[in-house]
C-alpha positions in Angstrom: 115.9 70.2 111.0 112.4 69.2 109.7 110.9 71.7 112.0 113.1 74.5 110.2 112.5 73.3 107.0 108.9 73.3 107.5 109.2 76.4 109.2 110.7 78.2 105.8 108.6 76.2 103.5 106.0 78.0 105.3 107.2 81.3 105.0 107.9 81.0 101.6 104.4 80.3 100.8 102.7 83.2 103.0 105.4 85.4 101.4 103.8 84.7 97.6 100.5 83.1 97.6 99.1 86.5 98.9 99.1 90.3 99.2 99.5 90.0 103.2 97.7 92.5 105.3 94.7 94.1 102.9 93.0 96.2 105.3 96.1 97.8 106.7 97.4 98.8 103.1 94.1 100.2 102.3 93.9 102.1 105.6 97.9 103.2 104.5 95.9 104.3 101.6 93.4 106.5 102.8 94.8 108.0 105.0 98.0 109.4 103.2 95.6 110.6 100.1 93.4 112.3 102.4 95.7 114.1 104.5 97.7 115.4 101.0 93.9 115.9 99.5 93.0 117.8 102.8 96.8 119.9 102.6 96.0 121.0 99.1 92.4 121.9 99.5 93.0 124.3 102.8 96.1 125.7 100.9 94.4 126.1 97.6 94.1 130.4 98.3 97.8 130.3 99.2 99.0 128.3 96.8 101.0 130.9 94.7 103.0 131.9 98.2 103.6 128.3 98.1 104.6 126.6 95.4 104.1 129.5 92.9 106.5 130.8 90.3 106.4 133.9 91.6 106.1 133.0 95.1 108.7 133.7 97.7 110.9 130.8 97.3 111.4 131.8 93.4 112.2 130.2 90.3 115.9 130.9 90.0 116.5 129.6 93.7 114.1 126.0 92.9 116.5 125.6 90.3 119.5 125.9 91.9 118.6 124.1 94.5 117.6 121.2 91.7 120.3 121.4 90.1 122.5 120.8 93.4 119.9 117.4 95.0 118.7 116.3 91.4 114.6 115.9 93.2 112.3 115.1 91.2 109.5 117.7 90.5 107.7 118.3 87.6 106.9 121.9 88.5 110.5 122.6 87.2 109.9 121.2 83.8 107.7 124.5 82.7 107.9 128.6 84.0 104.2 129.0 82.9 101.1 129.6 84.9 99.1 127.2 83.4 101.7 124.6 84.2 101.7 125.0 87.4 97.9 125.0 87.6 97.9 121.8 85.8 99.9 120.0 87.9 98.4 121.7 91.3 94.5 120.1 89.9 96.3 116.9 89.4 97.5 116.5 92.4 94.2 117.1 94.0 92.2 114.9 91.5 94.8 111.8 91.9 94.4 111.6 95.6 90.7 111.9 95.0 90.9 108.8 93.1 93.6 107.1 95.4 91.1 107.9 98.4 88.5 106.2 96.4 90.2 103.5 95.3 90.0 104.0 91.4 93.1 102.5 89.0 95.0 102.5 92.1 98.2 101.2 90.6 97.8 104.3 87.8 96.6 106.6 90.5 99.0 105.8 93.4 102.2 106.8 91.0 100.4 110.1 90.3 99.8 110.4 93.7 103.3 110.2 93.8 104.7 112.1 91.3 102.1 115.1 92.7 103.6 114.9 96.0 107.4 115.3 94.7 106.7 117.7 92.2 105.4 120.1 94.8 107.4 119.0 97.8 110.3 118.8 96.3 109.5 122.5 94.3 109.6 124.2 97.6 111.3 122.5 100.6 111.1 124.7 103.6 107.3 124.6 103.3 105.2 122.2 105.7 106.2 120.2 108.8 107.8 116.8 109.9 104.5 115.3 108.0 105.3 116.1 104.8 108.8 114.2 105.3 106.6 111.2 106.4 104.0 111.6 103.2 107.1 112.0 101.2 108.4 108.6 102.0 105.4 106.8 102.2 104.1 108.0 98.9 106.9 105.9 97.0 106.3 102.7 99.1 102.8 102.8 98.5 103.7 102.5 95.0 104.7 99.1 95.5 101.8 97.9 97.4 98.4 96.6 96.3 96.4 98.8 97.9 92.8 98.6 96.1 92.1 95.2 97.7 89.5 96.0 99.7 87.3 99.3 100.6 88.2 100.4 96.7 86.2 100.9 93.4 88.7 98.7 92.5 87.2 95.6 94.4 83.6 96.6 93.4 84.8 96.4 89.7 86.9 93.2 90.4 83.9 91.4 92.1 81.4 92.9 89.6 83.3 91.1 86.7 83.6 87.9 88.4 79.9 88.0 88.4 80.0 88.8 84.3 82.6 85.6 84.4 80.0 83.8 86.5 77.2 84.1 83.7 79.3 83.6 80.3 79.9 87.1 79.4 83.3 88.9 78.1 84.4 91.7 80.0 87.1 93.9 78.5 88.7 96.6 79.9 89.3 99.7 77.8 89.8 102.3 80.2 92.7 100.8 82.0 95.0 100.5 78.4 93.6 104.1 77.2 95.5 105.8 80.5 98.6 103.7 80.4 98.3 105.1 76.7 98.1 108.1 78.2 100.5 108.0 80.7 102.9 106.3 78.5 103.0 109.2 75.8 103.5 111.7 78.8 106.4 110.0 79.9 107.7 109.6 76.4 107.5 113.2 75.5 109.0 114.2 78.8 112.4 112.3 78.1 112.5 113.5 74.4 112.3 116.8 76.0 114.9 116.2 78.5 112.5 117.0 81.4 113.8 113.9 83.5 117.4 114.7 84.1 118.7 115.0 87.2 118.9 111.8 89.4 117.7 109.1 87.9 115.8 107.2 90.8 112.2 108.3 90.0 112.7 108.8 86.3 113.7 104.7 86.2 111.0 104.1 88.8 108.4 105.4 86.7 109.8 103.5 83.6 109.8 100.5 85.4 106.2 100.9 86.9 105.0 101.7 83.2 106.8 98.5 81.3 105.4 96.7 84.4 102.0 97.3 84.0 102.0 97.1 79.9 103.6 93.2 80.6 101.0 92.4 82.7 98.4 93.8 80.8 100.3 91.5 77.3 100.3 89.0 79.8 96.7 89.1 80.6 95.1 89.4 77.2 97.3 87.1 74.8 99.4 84.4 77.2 97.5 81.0 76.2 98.7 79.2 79.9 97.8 80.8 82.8 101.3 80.1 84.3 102.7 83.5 83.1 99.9 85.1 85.0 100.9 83.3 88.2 104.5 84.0 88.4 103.4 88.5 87.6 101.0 88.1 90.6 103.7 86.0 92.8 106.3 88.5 92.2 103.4 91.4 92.9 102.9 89.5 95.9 106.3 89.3 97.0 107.0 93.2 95.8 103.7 94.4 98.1 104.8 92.4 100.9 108.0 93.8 101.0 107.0 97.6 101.1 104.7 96.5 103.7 107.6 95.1 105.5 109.6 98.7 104.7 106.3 100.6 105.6 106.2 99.1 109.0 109.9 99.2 109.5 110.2 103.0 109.0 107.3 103.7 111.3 109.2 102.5 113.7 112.3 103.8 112.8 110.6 107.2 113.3 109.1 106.3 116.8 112.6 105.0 117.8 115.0 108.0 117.0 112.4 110.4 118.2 112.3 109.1 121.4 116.0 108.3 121.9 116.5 112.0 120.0 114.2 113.1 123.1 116.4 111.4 125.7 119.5 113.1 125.0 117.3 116.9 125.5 117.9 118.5 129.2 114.4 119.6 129.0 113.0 115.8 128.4 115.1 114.6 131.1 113.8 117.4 133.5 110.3 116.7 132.8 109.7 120.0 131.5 109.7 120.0 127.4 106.1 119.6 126.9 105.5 123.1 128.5 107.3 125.1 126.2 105.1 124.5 122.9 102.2 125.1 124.9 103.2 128.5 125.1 104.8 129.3 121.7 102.5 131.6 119.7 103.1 129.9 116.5 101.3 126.8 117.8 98.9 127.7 120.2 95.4 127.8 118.3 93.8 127.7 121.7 95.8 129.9 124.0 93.4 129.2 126.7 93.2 125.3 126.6 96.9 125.7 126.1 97.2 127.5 129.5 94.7 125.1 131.1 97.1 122.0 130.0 100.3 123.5 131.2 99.2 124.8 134.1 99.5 121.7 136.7 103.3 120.8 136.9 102.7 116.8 137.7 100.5 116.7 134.4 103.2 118.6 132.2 106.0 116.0 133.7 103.8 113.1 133.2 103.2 113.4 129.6 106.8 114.6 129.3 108.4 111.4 130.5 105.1 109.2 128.8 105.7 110.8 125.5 109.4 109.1 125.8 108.8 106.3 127.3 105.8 104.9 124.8 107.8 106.5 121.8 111.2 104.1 122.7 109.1 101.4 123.4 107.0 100.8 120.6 109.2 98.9 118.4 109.7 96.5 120.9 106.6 95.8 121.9 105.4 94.5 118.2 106.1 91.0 119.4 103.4 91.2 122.1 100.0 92.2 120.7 98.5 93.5 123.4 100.5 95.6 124.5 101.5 96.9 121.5 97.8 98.2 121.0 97.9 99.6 123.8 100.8 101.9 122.8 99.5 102.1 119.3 96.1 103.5 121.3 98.1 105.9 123.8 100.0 107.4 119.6 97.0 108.0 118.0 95.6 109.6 121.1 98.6 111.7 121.2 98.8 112.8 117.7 95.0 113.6 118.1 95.8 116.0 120.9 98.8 117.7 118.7 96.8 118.7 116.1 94.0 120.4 118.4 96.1 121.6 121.0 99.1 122.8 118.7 97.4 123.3 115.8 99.3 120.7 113.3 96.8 119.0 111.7 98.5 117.5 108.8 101.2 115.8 110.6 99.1 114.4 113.0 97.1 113.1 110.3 100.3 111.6 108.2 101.5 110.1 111.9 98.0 108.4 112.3 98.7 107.0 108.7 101.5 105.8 109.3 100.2 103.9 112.9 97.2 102.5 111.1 99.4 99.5 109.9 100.1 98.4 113.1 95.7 98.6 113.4 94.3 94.3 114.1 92.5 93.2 111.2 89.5 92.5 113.3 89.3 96.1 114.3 89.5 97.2 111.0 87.3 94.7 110.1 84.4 95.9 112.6 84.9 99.2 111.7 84.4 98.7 108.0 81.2 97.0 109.2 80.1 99.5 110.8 80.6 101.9 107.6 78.4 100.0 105.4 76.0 99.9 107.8 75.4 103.2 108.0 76.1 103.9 104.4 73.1 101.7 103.9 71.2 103.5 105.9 72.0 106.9 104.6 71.5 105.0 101.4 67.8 103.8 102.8 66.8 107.0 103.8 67.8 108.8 100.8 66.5 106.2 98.7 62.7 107.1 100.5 63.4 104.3 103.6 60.9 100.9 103.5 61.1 99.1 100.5 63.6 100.5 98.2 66.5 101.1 101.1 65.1 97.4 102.7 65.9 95.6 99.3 69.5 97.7 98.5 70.8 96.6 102.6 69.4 92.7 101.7 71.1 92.3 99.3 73.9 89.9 99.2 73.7 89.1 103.3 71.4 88.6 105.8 68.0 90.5 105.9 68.7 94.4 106.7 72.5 94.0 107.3 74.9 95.2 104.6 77.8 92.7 103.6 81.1 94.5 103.2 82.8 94.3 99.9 86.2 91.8 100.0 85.3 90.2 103.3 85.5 87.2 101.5 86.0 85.1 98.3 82.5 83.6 96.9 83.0 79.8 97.6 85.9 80.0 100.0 85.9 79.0 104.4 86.5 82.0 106.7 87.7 81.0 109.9 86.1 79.0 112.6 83.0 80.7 112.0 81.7 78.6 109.0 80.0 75.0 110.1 82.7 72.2 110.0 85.4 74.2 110.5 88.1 72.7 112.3 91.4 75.0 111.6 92.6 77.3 113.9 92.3 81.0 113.2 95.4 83.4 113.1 95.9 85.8 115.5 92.9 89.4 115.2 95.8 91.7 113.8 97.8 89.0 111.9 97.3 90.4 107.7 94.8 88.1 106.4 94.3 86.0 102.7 94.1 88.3 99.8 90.4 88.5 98.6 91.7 89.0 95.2 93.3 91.4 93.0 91.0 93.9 91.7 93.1 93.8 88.2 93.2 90.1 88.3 89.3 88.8 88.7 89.9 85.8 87.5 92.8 84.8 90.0 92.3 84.6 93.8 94.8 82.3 95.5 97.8 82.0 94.0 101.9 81.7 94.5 104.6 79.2 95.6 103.7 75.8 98.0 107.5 75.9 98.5 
């Protein structure tokens, strides 16, 4: 009985005292921004044929079909030309700033109202991606993802260093666009532009009061108690999606593969032959012949495809094997999008894996992109002394030190001298470095 007890005391306390899993949200982050940023870019001359209002999926039938489901889209508040421009350039420049990392609880709700007003505008355009980025856009909603590799950090460790010296650091920019935001909103439900179901309206609501609380919070509660319980129940809310995120990943991967099973040309071993040979996905007709042309190859990847699709939920319990598989997916999705010429799913696929990524990986491989950031930065800088005093800075001699590795003053693992606790598993979500609206606050939430 102790043992439980202990066991859910535990629990209870990873579950609040931190946003679990940092590097995995922010990886969650980039990669769904850039794969919508990338969409609308390479569509940006077709964009009329579309999501137009005088493309081939018109007017009249987007509002039938709105007025049937109720989806969300603001495209349908406005027939004019310059509306639709306007919301087409916002889209682009909010997953800009998502993919940066700026205001990333402002940005990541116009990420998602961008991807539902033009998604949800015209619904026979795209592939199985955009049902991924679709989903995933509203969890990431919920998730604190500008906790590491984000603007967000540099300006959340840059004012702990103004705290650190005595001065006052106030934050206009962050009430002018709730401001802003706010009186959009507004004026959109005095114009009736929200009707229809009323999921998204109430979750923008909610995310709006939400943020103006913890802003009142912030800047007039005399304890710091109040502040606590927001960033527990942030805590709790992030960890959930993340818990959702990882859940539908799998429930994609699962009913693909068991989908794939109940196909006579899966269970032959032959399936993988016909796209190969379709012309609306072969890019490369020659590579395509190349792949298809050895039978055992074909009914290998066939009969592989199934297997590690099936088997990747249950193989999360076992972290070796599970990257493995997660290795053998992104390989695979990397093929799709050369060999059949769907980038953009592959790319939402790959966003989706990257939760299941170990920390250390992602860890090294941050590493490795400061390094050679610095030394792009060195070289433009004019190389010696310039670039040798920006990569010395704040680590060792010549070696960058990533942003959000690590709170000032507080133990990593077993690395630090005199450290005798055991470190979690490479791909367990570590501590939250802090909450890039929150500088002040770094380890907070329930002992239970």
């Amino acid at each position: 009985m102790n043992r439980f007890a202990l066991a859910v005391s535990t629990g209870i306390a990873r579950v609040t005292e931190a946003a679990l899993g940092p590097y995995q949200t922010a990886m969650i982050r980039i990669g769904f921004s850039a794969t919508w940023l990338l969409f609308l870019l390479r569509e940006f001359p077709h964009r009329q044929e579309l999501y137009g209002p005088d493309g081939p999926w018109s007017w009249n039938l987007a509002e039938q079909l709105v007025s049937l489901n109720g989806a969300f889209t603001a495209l349908m508040w406005s027939h004019g030309q310059f509306w639709f421009e306007s919301v087409y350039v916002l889209a682009v420049v909010s997953s800009v700033l998502l993919l940066l990392g700026w205001r990333t609880r402002a940005m990541s709700v116009l990420f998602m109202v961008g991807v539902l007003s033009l998604q949800n505008r015209s619904i026979f355009m795209g592939d199985g991606g955009d049902n991924v980025l679709h989903l995933m856009c509203i969890y990431l909603v919920f998730t604190r993802c500008g906790q590491v590799w984000s603007l967000d950090e540099r300006r959340a460790r840059r004012s702990r260093e103004a705290h650190a010296r005595g001065e006052h650091v106030v934050d206009r920019v962050g009430p002018a666009l709730w401001g802003v935001l706010g009186l959009v909103l507004v004026s959109a439900a005095f114009l009736d532009r929200l009707s229809g179901d009323w999921v998204v309206p109430a979750l923008l609501w909610a995310l709006w009061l939400a943020q103006a609380l913890w802003w009142a919070v912030g800047r007039f509660a005399r304890s710091g108690q109040s502040r606590i319980m927001l960033d527990v129940i942030a805590n709790i809310v992030h960890n959930g999606a993340l818990l959702v995120i990882m859940a539908e990943a799998c429930l994609i991967y699962a009913t693909a593969g068991w989908y794939k099973i109940q196909g006579s040309r899966w269970q032959d071993g032959t399936a993988v032959y016909y796209p190969l040979h379709l012309q609306s996905f072969s890019p490369w007709p020659a590579l395509a012949d190349l792949l298809s042309s050895n039978g055992v190859m074909v009914m290998l990847v066939t009969y592989g495809t199934v297997a590690v699709q099936v088997a990747f939920p249950f193989t999360l319990f076992n972290r070796r094997v599970k990257n493995v598989l997660l290795a053998a997916m992104i390989t695979e999705h990397a093929v799709i999008a050369v060999v059949l010429g769907l980038p953009f799913f592959s790319l939402a696929m790959i966003a989706a894996d990257s939760v299941f990524l170990p920390t250390s990986f992602l860890r090294r491989v941050g590493d490795g992109a400061a390094r050679v950031r610095g030394r792009l930065w060195a070289r433009w800088a004019g190389g010696g002394g310039k670039g040798a005093g920006l990569l010395g800075r704040g680590g060792r001699k010549g070696r960058p030190t990533p942003e959000g590795h690590r709170a000032p003053g507080r133990p990593g693992p077993a690395t630090d001298p005199g450290c005798t606790k055991t470190p979690r598993p490479a791909d367990r979500p570590d501590d939250n470095p802090g909450d890039p609206e929150n500088p002040g606050q770094r380890h907070v939430g329930f002992p239970a």
